[in-house]
Residue, then its C-alpha position, 0 to 999 in steps of 0.5 A: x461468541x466465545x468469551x473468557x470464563x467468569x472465573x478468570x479474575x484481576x487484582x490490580x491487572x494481574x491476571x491471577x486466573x486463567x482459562x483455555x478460550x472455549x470454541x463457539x458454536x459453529x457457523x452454521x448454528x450462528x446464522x453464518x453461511x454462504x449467504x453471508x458472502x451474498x452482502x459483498x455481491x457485485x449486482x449493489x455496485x456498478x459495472x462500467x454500464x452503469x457509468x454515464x461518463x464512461x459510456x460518453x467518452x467510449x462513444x465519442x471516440x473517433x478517428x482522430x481529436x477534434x483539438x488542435x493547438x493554437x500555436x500563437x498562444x505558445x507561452x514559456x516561462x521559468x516553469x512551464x510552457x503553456x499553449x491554448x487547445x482549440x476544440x472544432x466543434x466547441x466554442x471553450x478552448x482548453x488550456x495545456x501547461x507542460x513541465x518538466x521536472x529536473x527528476x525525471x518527470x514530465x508534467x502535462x496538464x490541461x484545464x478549463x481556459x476559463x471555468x466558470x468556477x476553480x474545477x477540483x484538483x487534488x494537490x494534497x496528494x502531494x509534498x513540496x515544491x517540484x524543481x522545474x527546468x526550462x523549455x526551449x521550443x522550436x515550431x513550424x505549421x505541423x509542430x512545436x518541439x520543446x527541448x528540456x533545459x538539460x537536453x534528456x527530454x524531447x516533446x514535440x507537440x503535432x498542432x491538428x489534430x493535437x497529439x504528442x511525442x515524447x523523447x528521451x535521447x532518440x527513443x520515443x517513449x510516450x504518445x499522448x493523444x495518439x488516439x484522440x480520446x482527450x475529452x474534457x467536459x467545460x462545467x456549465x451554468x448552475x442550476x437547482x435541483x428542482x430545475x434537474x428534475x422538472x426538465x429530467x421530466x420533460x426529456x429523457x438525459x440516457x447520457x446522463x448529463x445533469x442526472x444520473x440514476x443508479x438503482x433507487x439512488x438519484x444523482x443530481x449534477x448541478x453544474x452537468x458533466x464534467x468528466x475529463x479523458x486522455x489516452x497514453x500510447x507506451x512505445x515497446x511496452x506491453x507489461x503494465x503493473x500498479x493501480x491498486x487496488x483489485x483482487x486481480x494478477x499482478x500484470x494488469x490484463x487487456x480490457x478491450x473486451x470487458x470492464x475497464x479497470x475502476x479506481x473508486x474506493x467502495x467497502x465490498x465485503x468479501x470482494x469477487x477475486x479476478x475483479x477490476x472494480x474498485x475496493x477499498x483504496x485507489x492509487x493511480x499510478x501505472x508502471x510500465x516495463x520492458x528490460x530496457x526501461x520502465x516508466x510510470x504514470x501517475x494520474x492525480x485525480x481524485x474523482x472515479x477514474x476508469x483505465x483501458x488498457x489495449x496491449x498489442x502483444x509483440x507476438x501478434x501478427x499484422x497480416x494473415x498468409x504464411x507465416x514467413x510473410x507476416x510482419x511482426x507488430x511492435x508491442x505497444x500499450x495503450x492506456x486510457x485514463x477517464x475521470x468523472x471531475x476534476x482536472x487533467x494532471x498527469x505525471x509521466x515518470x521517465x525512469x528508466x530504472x524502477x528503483x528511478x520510477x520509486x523514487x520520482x513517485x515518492x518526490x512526487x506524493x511521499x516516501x513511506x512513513x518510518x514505522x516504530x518498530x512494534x508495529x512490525x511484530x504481530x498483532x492479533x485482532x477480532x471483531x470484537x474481545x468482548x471486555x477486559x476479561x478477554x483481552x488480558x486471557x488473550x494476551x496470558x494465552x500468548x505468553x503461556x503458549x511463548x509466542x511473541x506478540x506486541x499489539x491487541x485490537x478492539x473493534x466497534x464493540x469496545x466503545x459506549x454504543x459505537x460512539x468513537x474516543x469512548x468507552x463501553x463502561x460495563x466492558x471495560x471500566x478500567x481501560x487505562x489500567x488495562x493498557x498499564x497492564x499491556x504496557x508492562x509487558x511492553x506491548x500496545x492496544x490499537x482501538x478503532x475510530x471510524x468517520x461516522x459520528x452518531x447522531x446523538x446530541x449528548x455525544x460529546x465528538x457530535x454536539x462539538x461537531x453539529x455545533x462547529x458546522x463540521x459535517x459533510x452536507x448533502x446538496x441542499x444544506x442540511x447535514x448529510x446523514x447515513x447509516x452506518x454501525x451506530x444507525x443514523x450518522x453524520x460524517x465528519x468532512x476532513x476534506x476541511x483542515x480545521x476539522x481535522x485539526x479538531x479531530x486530530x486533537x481528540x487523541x490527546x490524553x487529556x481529550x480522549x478519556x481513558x487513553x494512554x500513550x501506548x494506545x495507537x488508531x485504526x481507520x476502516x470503513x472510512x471510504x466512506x461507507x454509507x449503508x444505505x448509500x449508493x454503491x454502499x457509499x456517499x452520495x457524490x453530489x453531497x458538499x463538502x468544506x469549499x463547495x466541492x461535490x463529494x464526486x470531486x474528491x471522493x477517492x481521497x476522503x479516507x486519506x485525509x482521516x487518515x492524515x489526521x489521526x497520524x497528526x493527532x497520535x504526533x501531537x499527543x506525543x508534542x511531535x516526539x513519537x512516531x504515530x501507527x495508524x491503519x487506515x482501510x482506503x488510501x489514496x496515493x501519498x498514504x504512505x506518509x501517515x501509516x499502513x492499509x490492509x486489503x479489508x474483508x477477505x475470505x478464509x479460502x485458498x484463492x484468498x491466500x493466493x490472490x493477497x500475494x499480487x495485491x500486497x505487491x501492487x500497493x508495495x510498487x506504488x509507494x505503500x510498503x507497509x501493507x498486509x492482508x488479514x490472516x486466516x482470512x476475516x469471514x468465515x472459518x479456516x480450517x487448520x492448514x489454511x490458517x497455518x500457511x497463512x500465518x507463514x505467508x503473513x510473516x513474510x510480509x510487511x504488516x502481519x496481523x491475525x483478524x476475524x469476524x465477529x461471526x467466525x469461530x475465536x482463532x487465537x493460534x493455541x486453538x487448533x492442537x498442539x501441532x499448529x500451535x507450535x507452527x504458527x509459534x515458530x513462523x512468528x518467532x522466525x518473524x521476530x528474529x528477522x526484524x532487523x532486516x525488515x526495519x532496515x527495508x523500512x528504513x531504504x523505504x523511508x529514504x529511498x522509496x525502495x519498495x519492502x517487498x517487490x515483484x522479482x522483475x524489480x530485481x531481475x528487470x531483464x530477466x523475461x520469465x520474471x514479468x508475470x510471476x506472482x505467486x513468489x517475491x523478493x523480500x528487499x533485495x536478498x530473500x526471495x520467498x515463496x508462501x504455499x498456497x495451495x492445500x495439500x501441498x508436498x511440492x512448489x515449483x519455484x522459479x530462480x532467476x539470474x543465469x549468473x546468481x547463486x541462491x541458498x535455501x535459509x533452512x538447508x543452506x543448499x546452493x542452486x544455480x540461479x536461471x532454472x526453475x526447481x521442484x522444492x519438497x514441503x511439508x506443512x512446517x516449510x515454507x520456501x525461502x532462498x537467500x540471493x548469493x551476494x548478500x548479508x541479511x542480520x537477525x536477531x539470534x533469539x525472539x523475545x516475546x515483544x520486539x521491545x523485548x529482544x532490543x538487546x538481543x545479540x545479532x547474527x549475521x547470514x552471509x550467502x556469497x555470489x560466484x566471485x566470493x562477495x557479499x554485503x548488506x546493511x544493518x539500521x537500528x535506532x529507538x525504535x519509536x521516536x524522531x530523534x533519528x531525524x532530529x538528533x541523529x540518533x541512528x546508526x547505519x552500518x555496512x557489512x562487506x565480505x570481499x577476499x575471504x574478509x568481512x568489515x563493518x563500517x558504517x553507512x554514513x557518518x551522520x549517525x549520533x547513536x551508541x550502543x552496544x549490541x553485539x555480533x554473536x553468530x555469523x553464518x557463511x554459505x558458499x564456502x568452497x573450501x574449507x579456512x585453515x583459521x579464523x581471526x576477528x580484529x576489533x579496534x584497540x585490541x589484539x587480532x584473536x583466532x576464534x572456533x568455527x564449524x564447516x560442512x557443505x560449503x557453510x561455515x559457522x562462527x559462534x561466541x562473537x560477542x563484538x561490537x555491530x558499531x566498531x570498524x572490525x575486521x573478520x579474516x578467514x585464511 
């Protein structure tokens, strides 16, 4: 592994000598080959077969449900409405609460009338209280209607065999239990483990009820199965999108013929593209769409959960014979839902706009969390910089090379024999003064902390924890124990709120030694990963705080540690500063606490290709801030890989550089001088462009809009836009679209709206929106297209931190649409603290240009911040002819004719220097 010459020496964190990083050897001679991707292969990790719950509910399905409802046991209250479900055959009967929520939202539930004991439900996925409104209901033998308070929603609930309709004015939108597969397995009496065993050895269970075989690995299931089903017919529908997260299209594909899609968060090294098993994190979330109407539905459990997927094209026949005999079959989706545990609790989120759907979602589990403004430059990282020698070289080599950077990561290596909030103190004996060092320049460490804790009793984080009782058990008691990096470990079970109170507390400068304030967390292999686990995870029938099973909640135990460490990082702050964690898995309402990544990919092509729609999938289910290691994390990139990734990466929302431990070093001035100053200049683009990106964050935060989206959110009449995934729109005003592909001189890009105007940001060329263009490239250009109608701020330099350029003067880039309008916003305020939410401490400003005028005046008048930046630069394209002058007024001062430029329908002003937070007015005449 390449390191840094002994030669390189410190004088009080001064780097006062330095050398180039040498090349390691390659990968063949470190052992490293395609064998190596074998770890991540698919024959460890299970295919729907192998699943017990879903082969029994796939062969229980029947003509119709063997449910009916009770009709007399009809309850409405201020809240919900609630009736009984009779099944024809079983003696439990189910209980159906329905709720409709003044936002747009539809709530059906259904559990156990009376369960032995509570069944799981994951209501920390969500924030507040929802707002509900009353039914009013109408009934008769066949059915019950119930009408909402406010008149939008209908529901009419058939009575045998149970199944619903749900209406919003005189269009049916969702079927529920069209197709008879709700299936709810009642929990029954406990028994032992050995009792498991001694009748599993008296009769064969291939259904597995009570014990379940994978492999080597055995599950025992107390209390039986318990698995829950319920399928969801969209009227019209038959473009469906979301359930992150699959290396898989954007469109979610028909599974009628192959494995459903699975929802179980797994650590899968080098993970199969064109897969539907599960990765790293799980959000139930479906959105459908057609131009008319999108709709969601979120399905909040937090157990394996599998989804079916049946979509009727519209253009499918339903008769054969001549063609001019044939009817046309409506397009309809069917989607079945299918959790091992838990509840039935399933949100149906009426829309009818997208941008609707984002928001009823983000009320539901959560708006994304406003990052601090560091976080969204660049971070480079590797498994691992070997000591402090390596991280100070690394960090000189950017700024002798003048590319901006603003955080540098340690891996597992970095601590004292893999034991998390420590320090290996050969490598790093002065990590303080190596973060003083790092914050002199304005930049920021990031240092890993995995759930797993070494068994070590004379390691402080597990003696406190041993003692405390805060381990996961496995199902007899004792504390579970796997491997993981350190060897034999025990996971702490933040499933429980005091433990992660403890944990949170660890990040306190007083606890974890060695530690500053510009030290920032991240989670990985926190799904959790268990070496020598089934599926390389933990047991499902290990326990956790309150007796639930690890099945019961396994897909949300990487939220919670998440959740903790963002706690802990508000804490060390005492609630004043915002926390940057990045967590591996995630589970819906992630996005309240930091950002994810898409884990250990490949440096190939198909990988550049394939994190594109997998970035775009997490962003439309509430996870704006994502991103995807760039040059890929295993294996080698050779240069143009890895310059088109880093141009890729910097149009997307968290841009990290990150590599294995068995790759060759990859810091971006080791390719030759040519690369080098490509990556230079797509990061230093990055960094002129940060405003923008921090105020979508900021829409994000507040209006759930998602950071970059697929172009059908923008354009969702628009039929050609539906399966496109290979370019997108980064907020509202710039389309993008990364090169892919090697060897690349031209990319076919498709430009939609018949009534838009679309401007190249390097040429400023105009095009006419609805057509699809062949755009030359070579290997310093990337296609990206500002939206006529839109004014998009920059920074009119990079600094070589975003602290740095804080004061850096702004520009502004108009593109005007055919009636010669544009607008757009600016948000800025500290950057790092809550004051904007506490104190006000923000400014919000519109920038509107309409009859050859541009004003700027601001969003809202809640904003408490003063500042003087400045608009230097304003570029104007669309110009279609040329102003005879320019004048500028600002407040209190007289109106001055200021200097411009114009060629080819753009006109350039500079030498500004006025005020962003002034009511000024520019006049072109």
């Amino acid at each position: 592994m390449g390191g840094v010459s002994k030669s390189c020496c410190q004088v009080g964190f001064v780097v006062v000598g330095y050398m180039e990083l040498p090349q390691p050897v390659s990968s063949q001679e470190t052992g490293e080959s395609a064998s190596v991707l074998e770890e991540g292969g698919e024959d460890k990790f299970k295919t729907s077969e192998d699943i017990a719950f879903y082969r029994r509910q796939v062969q229980q399905v029947s003509d119709s449900s063997p449910y009916q409802v009770l009709t007399k046991t009809l309850k409405l209250s201020e809240t919900c409405a609630n009736v009984h479900l009779h099944h024809s055959t079983m003696k439990e009967d189910l209980l159906l609460e329905l709720h409709c929520l003044k936002n747009g939202i539809v709530r059906v539930k259904i559990n156990e009338l009376q369960p032995i004991k509570p069944r799981y439900e994951a209501t920390d996925a969500l924030i507040g209280a929802q707002h509900p409104q009353r039914w009013t209901s109408q009934s008769n033998k066949e059915a019950i209607t119930l009408s909402s308070e406010d008149g939008h929603v209908q529901l009419q609930m058939m009575t045998s065999p149970f199944h619903m309709e749900l209406s919003s004015g005189d269009e049916s939108i969702v079927s529920v239990n069209a197709k008879g597969r709700l299936h709810f397995e009642t929990l029954q009496a406990k028994l032992s483990p050995r009792t498991i065993d001694a009748s599993s050895g008296q009769k064969e269970d291939p259904l597995g009820l009570w014990k379940e075989e994978f492999k080597t690995f055995t599950d025992i299931k107390a209390n039986g199965p318990s698995s829950v089903g319920l399928d969801f017919t969209l009227h019209h529908f038959e473009h469906v999108y979301g359930i992150p997260e699959h290396a898989d299209a954007l469109k979610l594909q028909n599974t009628r013929d192959g494995d459903p899609y699975r929802l179980y968060n797994l650590d899968v090294f080098a993970y199969k593209i064109g897969s539907k098993m599960g990765l790293y994190g799980s959000v139930p979330l479906l959105i459908a769409h057609k131009p008319e109407q999108t709709i969601g539905i979120f399905w909040l459990n937090a157990s394996e959960t599998l989804v079916d997927i049946n979509i009727a094209n519209a253009s499918q026949s339903s008769d054969t014979g001549p063609p001019e005999k044939r009817r046309k079959v409506v397009a309809n989706t069917d989607v079945v839902w299918m959790s091992e545990s838990g509840v039935i609790d399933a949100f149906i989120l009426l829309g009818p706009s997208p941008f609707d759907v984002f928001r009823q979602y983000a009320e539901l589990t959560g708006f994304q969390a406003l990052p601090p403004l560091f976080a969204l430059g660049y971070h480079q990282c590797r498994w691992n910089y070997e000591n402090q020698e390596d991280v100070l070289s690394v960090d000189q080599g950017f700024d002798k090379h003048g590319i901006p950077y603003d955080v540098i990561w340690l891996d597992i290596e970095h601590t004292q024999g893999k034991r998390y909030f420590t320090w290996d103190e050969k490598q790093f004996p002065n990590p303080q003064g190596m973060q003083l060092h790092l914050q002199d320049k304005k930049r920021k460490l990031v240092v890993i902390s995995d759930p797993h804790i070494k068994i070590d009793p004379d390691y402080f984080v597990y003696s406190e924890a041993k003692k405390a009782g805060y381990f996961v058990k496995d199902n007899e008691g004792n504390d579970f124990v796997g491997s993981c990096w350190p060897g034999p470990c025990s996971y702490l079970d933040f499933c429980n709120s005091e433990v992660r109170k403890w944990y949170s507390d660890k990040f306190s400068l007083s606890s974890y030694k060695g530690s500053t304030d510009s030290l920032f967390i991240w989670n990985d292999m926190n799904e959790p990963s268990v070496f020598d686990g089934p599926e390389q995870t933990m047991s499902k029938n290990a326990v956790h705080f309150g007796g639930w099973e690890h099945r019961d909640l396994h897909n949300l135990y990487g939220f919670y540690q998440h959740w903790a460490s963002a706690d802990g990082l508000i804490q060390r702050s005492k609630g004043s500063e915002r926390p940057f964690v990045l967590s591996r898995s995630f589970f819906a309402g992630s996005q309240r606490f930091g950002a994810v990544w898409t884990g250990d990919n490949v440096a190939s092509w198909e990988y550049l290709q394939i994190s594109i729609p997998m970035l775009l999938a997490l962003s439309i289910t509430g996870i704006s801030f994502c991103g995807a290691d760039i040059g890929g994390f295993v294996q080698d990139p050779e240069p143009e890989l890895l310059i088109r990734w880093y141009q890729a990466g910097a149009l997307q929302p968290f841009f990290r550089g990150h590599s294995s431990i068995q790759t060759k070093r990859r810091e971006p001035w080791l390719f030759g001088e040519k690369t080098t100053q490509i990556i230079k200049k797509a990061i230093q683009e990055r960094y002129c462009l940060l405003p923008y990106w921090y105020t979508l964050f900021c829409r994000a935060h507040t209006k759930a809009e998602p950071v970059i989206r697929p172009v059908w959110v923008e354009f969702p009449k628009e039929l050609n836009t539906f399966d496109l995934d290979s370019e997108y729109m980064i907020g509202n005003a710039l389309l993008a679209h990364p090169v892919t592909e090697a060897g690349a001189k031209t990319v076919n890009i498709l430009l939609p709206g018949s009534k838009e105007r679309w401007y190249d940001v390097r040429t400023y060329q105009r095009f006419e929106g609805d057509q699809n263009i062949c755009v030359s490239v070579n290997l310093e250009s990337v296609p990206v297209f500002q939206r006529g109608g839109t004014v998009i701020p920059r920074k009119t330099e990079a600094g070589m931190t975003t602290a740095s350029q804080t004061q850096t003067a702004f520009s502004l880039s108009i593109a005007l649409d055919s009636k010669g309008f544009a607008e757009g916003e600016l948000y800025i305020d500290d950057g790092y603290s809550f004051s904007y939410k506490t104190e006000k401490q923000y400014c919000h400003w519109k920038f509107v240009f309409l009859n050859n005028v541009l004003k700027a005046r601001p969003v809202d008048e809640m904003g408490k911040m003063i500042s003087c930046l400045t608009v230097e630069r304003v570029w104007i394209m669309g110009l279609m002819d040329k102003p005879v002058s320019v004048t500028v007024q600002c407040p209190g001062k007289k109106e001055e004719k200021l200097d411009f430029s114009f060629k080819d329908e753009t006109m350039t002003i500079g030498n500004l220097h006025i005020q962003v937070l002034q009511g000024w007015l520019l006049k072109l005449k």
